[in-house]
C-alpha positions as CSV (number, residue, x, y, z in Angstrom):
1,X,100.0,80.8,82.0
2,X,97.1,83.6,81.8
3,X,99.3,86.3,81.2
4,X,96.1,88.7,81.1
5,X,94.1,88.2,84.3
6,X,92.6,91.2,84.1
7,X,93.7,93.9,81.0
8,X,95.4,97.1,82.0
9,X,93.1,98.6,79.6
10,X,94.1,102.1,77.5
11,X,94.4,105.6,79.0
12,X,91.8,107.1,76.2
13,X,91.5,111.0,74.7
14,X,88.8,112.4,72.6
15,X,87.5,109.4,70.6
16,X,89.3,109.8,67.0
17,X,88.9,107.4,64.7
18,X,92.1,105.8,64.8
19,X,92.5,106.5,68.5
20,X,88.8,104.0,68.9
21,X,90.4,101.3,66.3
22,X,93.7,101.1,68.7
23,X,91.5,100.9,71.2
24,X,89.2,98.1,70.1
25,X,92.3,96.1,68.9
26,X,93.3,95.8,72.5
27,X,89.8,95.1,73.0
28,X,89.6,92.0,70.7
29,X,93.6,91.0,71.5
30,X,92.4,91.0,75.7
31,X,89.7,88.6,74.8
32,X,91.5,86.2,72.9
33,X,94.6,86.6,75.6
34,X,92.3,84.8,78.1
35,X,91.8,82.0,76.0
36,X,91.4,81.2,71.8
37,X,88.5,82.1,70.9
38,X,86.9,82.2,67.0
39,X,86.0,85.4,65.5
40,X,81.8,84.8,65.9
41,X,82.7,84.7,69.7
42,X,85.0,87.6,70.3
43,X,82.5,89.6,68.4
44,X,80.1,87.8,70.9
45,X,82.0,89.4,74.0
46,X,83.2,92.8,72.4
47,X,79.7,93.6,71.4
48,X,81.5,94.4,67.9
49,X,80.7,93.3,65.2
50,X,81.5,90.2,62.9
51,X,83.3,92.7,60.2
52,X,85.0,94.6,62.7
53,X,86.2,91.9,64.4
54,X,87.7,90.4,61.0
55,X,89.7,93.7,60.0
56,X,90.7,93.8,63.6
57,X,91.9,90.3,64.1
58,X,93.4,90.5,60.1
59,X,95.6,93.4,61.5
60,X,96.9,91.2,64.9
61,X,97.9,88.4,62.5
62,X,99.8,91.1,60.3
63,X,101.6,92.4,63.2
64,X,102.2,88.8,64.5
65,X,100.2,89.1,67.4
66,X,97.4,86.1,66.6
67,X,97.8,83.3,64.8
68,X,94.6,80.9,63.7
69,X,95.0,77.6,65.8
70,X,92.4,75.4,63.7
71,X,88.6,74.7,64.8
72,X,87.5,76.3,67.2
73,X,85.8,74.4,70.2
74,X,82.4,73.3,69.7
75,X,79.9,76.3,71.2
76,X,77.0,73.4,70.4
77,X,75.5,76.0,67.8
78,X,74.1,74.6,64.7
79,X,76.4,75.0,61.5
80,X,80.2,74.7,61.1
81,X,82.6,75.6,63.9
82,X,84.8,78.7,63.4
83,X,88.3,79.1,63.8
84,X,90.1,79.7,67.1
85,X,92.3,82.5,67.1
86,X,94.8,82.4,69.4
87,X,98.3,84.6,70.7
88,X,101.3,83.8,68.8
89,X,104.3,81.6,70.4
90,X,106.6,83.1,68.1
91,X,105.3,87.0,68.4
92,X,106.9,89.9,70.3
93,X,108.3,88.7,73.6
94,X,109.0,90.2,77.3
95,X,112.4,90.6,77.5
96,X,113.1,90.8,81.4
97,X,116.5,91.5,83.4
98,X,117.4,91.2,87.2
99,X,120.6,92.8,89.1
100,X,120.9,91.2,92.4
101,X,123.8,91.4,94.9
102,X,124.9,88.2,94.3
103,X,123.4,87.2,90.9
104,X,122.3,88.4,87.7
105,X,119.6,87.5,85.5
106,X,117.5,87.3,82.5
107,X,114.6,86.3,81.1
108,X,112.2,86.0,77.7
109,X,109.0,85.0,77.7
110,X,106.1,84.7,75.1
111,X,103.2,86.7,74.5
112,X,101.5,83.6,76.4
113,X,103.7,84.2,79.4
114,X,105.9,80.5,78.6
115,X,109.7,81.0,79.4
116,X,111.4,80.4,76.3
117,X,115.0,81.4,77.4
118,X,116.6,82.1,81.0
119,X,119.4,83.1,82.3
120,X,121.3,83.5,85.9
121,X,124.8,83.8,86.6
122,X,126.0,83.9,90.4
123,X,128.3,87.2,90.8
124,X,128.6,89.4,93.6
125,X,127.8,92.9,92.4
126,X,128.2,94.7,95.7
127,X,130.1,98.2,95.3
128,X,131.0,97.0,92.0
129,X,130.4,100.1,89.1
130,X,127.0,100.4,87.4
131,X,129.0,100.3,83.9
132,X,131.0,96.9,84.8
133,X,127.5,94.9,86.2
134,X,125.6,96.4,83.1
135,X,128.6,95.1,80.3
136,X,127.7,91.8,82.3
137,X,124.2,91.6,82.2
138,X,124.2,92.6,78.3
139,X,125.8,89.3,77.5
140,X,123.5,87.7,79.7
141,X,120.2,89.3,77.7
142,X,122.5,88.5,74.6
143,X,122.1,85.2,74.9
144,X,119.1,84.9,76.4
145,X,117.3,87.0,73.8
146,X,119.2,84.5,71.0
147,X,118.1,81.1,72.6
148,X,114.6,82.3,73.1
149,X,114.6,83.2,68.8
150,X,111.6,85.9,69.6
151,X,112.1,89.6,68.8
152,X,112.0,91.4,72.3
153,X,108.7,94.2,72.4
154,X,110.8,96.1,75.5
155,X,113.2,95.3,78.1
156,X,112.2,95.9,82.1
157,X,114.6,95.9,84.7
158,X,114.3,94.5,88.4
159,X,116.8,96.0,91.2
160,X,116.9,95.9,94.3
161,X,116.8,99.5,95.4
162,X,114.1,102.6,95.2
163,X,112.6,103.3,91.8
164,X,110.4,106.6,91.9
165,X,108.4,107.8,89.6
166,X,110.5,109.5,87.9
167,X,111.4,107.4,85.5
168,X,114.3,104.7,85.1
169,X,116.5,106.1,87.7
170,X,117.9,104.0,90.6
171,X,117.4,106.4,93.5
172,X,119.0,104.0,96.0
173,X,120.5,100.4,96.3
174,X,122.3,100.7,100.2
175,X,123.4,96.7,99.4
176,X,124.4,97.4,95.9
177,X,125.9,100.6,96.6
178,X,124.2,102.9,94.3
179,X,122.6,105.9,93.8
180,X,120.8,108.1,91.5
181,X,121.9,105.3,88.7
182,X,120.2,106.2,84.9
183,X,120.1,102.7,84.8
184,X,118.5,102.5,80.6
185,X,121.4,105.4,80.2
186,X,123.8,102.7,81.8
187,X,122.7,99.5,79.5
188,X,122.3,101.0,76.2
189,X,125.8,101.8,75.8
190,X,126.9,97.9,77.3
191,X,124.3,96.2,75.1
192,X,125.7,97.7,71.5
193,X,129.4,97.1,72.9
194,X,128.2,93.3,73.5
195,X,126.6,93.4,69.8
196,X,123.0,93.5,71.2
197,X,122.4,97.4,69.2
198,X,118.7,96.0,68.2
199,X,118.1,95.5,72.3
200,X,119.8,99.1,73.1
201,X,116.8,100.2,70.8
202,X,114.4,98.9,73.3
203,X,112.1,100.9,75.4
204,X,113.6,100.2,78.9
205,X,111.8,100.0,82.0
206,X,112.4,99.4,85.6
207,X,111.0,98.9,89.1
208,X,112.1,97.0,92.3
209,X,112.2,93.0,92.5
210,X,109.5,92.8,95.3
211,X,106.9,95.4,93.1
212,X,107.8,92.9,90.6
213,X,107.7,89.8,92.0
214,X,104.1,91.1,93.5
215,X,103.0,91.8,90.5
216,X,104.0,88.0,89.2
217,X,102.4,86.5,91.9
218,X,99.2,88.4,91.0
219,X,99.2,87.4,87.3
220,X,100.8,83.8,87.2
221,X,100.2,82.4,90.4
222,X,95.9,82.9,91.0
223,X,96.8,85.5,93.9
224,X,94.0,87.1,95.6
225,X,93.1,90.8,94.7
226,X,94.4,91.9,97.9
227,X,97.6,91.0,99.5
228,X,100.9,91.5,101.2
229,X,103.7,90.3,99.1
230,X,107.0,90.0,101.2
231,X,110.2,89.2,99.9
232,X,114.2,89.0,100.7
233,X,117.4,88.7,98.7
234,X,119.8,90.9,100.4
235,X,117.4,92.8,102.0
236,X,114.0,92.6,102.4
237,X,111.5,94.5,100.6
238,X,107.3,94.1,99.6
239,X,104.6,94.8,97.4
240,X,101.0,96.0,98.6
241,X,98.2,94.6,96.2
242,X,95.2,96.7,96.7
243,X,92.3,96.0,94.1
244,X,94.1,94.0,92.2
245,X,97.1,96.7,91.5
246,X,99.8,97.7,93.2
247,X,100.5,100.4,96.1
248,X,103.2,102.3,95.0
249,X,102.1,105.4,97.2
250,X,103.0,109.2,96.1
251,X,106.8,109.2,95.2
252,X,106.5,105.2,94.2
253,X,108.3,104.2,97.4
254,X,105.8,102.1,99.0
255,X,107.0,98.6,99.7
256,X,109.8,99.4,102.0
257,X,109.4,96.7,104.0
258,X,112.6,95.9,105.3
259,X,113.4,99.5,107.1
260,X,110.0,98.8,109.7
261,X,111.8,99.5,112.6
262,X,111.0,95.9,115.1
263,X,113.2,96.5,117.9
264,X,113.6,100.5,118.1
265,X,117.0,100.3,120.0
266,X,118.3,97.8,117.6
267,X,121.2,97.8,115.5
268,X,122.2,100.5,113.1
269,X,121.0,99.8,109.6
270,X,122.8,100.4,105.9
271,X,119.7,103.5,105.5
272,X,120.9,104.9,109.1
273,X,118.4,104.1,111.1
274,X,118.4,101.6,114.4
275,X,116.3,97.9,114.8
276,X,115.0,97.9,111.2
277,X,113.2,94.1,110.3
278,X,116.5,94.4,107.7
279,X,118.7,93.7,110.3
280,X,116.5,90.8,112.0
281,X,115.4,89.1,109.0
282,X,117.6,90.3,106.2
283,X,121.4,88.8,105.3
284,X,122.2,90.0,108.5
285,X,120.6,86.6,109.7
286,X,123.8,85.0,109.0
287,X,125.4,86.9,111.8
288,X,122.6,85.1,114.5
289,X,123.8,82.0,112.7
290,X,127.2,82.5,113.6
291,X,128.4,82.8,109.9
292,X,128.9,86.8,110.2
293,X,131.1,86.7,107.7
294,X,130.6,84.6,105.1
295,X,130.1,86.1,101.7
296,X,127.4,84.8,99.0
297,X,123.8,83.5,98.8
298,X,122.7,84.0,102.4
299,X,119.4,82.4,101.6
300,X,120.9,79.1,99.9
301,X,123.6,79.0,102.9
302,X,121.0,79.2,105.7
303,X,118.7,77.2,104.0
304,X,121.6,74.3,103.6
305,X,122.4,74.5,107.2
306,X,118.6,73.8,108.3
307,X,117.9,70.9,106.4
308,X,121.0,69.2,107.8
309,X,119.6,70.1,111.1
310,X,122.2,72.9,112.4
311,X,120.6,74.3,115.6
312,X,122.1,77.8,115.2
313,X,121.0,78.6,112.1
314,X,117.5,77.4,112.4
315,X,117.2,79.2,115.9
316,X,118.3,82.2,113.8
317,X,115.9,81.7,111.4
318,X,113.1,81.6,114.3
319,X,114.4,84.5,115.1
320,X,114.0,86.0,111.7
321,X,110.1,84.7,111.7
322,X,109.4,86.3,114.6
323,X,110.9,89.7,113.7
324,X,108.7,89.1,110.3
325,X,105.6,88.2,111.9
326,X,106.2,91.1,114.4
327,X,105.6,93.4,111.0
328,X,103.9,91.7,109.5
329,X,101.5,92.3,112.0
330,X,101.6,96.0,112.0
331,X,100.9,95.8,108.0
332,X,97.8,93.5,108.3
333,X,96.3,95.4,111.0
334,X,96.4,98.9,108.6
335,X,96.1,97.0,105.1
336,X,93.5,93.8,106.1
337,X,94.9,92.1,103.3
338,X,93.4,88.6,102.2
339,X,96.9,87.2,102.0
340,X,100.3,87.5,103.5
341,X,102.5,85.6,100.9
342,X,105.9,84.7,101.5
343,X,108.4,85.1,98.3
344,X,112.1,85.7,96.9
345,X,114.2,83.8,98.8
346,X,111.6,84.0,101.8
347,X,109.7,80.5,100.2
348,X,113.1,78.7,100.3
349,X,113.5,79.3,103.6
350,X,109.8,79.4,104.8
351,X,109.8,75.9,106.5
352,X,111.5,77.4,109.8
353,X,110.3,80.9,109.6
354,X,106.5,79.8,108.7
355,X,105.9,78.9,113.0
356,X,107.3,81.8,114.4
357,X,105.7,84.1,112.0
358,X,102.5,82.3,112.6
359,X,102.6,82.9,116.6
360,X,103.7,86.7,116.2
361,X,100.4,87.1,113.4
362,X,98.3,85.3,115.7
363,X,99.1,87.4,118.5
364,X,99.2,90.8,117.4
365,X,96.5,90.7,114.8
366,X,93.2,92.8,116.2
367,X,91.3,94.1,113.3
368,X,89.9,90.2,113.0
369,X,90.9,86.9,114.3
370,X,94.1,85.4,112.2
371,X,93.8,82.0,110.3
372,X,97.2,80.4,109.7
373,X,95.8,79.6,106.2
374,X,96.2,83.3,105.5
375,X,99.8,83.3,105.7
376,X,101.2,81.5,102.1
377,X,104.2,80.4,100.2
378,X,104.8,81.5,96.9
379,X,104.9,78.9,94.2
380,X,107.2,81.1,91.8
381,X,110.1,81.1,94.8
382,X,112.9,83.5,93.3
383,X,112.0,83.4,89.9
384,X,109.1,86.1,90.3
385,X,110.9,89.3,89.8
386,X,112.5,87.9,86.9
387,X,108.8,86.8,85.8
388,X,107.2,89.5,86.5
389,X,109.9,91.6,85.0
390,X,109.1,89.6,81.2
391,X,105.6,89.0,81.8
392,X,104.9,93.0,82.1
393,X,106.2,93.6,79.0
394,X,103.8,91.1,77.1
395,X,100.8,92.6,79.1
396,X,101.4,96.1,78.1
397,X,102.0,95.0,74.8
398,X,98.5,93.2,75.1
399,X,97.0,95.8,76.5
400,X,97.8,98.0,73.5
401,X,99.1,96.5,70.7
402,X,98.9,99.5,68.5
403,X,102.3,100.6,70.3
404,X,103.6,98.1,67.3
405,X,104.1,98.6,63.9
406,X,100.9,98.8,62.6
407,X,98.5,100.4,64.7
């Protein structure tokens, strides 16, 4: 996986002298991130030199960043190939976490972005205290964080709820039932009482699962620079990648996908408002389906029910593609994003929502005609968040690794 598609790259003061060696050691780590590379030919593409490069790339392989992977590959220069320097398997790793309604998970990756432990245990977590789903999900990262034998560089958090900028706090979860939730404030205390006190120590980030699963579909799946990323679990939320980064808009809130009101004099949603695409393509789906209520994975229920060729719930779920498309829609005609790309549980159930989303789009779409071809599935399926969750933590620590010991 190429972790670092394109390096986040360092918010820079005044140039001191150690603040423009931190610097270039993100400079050299990017390049060899991309792909190994000997020390000649990072000094090639830095434009520093061969010395500089050295004391840099001896100070990665101190901090366990790099390690030297043999020859490199020929250049067809005259003389003896270098080495290849490349990032270390068994370096600082992304240490990623997901609270869904009905599951919980975890995740460690590499600083190459390979999965090297992962976790998920079904539980329904709806109106169940922050304290008892965090105790859970410490023994979860517990044991993820043991199988995957790498030392953890920070810890980020997907939910499914509204993360603002202000740092860490769960604003609002409607299907969790949460609100204003500390949520690092919440785990620290579970993950020393689980015997996890080194992970408590961990910076602790969060954001929601679509931002994050956005994010992993830009970074491990080739994703265009610009594109719609729209996702459902319990309810449905997205991700707007503009340039490459994501749209998060003034407060952090952008992505809201699932409270577009479709049908105006709809039904009442969980955020008070009437006909949002929630309550069209969301869990309430299951209530078209006839299976209003039945308690679980909604996704892996409807999903069951198609391929054995059940007529309601794949008329629910045309339904559901048509309320989708209808939005999606409105969000291509203001965005003209290259892609619309179908993720979370949204790819498992794409094969009957794909048609009717594809008549709405080609409809409704007027700032240029609509190709099907623009409307995708995501590879990663329900694993982005989760991915994206670990995989961030590797890229920031890529992007400057003299956060670590030192730099």
């Amino acid at each position: 996986m190429n972790v670092m598609r394109e390096p986040d790259g360092l918010r820079r003061g005044p140039a001191s002298q150690q603040g423009m060696r931190r610097a270039n050691l993100a400079l050299v780590l990017g390049v060899i991130a991309r792909a190994p590379r000997s020390r000649a030919e990072v000094a090639a593409e830095t434009g520093l030199t061969r010395a500089a490069v050295s004391s840099l790339a001896e100070q990665l392989i101190a901090d366990a960043l790099v390690v030297e992977e043999g020859p490199a590959a020929p250049s067809g220069k005259v003389g003896r190939p270098g080495t290849a320097l490349g990032l270390n398997p068994l370096g600082p790793g992304g240490l990623g976490a997901e609270i869904g309604v009905e599951h919980l998970g975890a995740c460690v990756v590499d600083l190459r972005g390979e999965v090297r432990a992962w976790r998920r245990r079904e539980v329904s977590n709806r109106g169940r205290q922050p304290a008892a789903v965090m105790a859970d999900l410490a023994e979860l990262l517990r044991s993820a964080v043991a199988e995957s034998g790498l030392r953890p560089a920070g810890l980020t958090l997907a939910v499914p709820g509204l993360v603002g900028t202000s740092g860490g706090v769960l604003q609002r979860a409607a299907n969790l039932g949460w609100q204003d939730v500390p949520l690092a404030a919440e785990l620290r205390p579970a993950l020393r009482a689980a015997g996890a006190a080194d992970l408590a120590e961990l910076p602790v980030e969060a954001d929601n699962e679509a931002n994050l699963g956005g994010l992993a579909e830009r970074w491990l799946d080739d994703g265009p620079e610009d594109f719609l990323y729209v996702s459902a679990e319990a309810g449905v939320g997205a991700a707007i990648v503009v340039g490459g980064r994501l749209l998060r808009g003034s407060r952090g809130y952008a992505g809201e996908f699932g409270h577009v009101p479709v049908h105006p004099d709809g039904p009442r949603c969980a955020c008070g408002a009437h006909g949002c695409l929630e309550q069209y393509a969301g869990e309430a789906v299951l209530r078209a389906a006839g299976s209003a209520n039945v308690r679980g994975d909604w996704v892996t229920l409807l999903a069951e029910r198609a391929e054995a060729g059940d007529e309601p719930a794949r008329a629910a779920l045309a339904g559901a593609g048509s309320a989708l498309g209808t939005a999606a829609a409105g969000a291509v005609n203001l965005l003209d994003p290259a892609e619309v790309v179908l993720g979370g549980g949204y790819a498992r159930l794409a094969p009957w929502l794909l048609p009717a989303m594809r008549a709405e789009l080609a409809a409704r779409v007027t700032v240029r005609p609509w190709s099907d071809e623009r409307l995708t599935v995501s590879r990663l399926g329900r694993r982005g968040p989760l991915l994206g969750a670990a995989v961030g933590v590797v890229r920031a620590v890529v992007a400057d690794p003299g956060r670590l010991a030192g730099g």
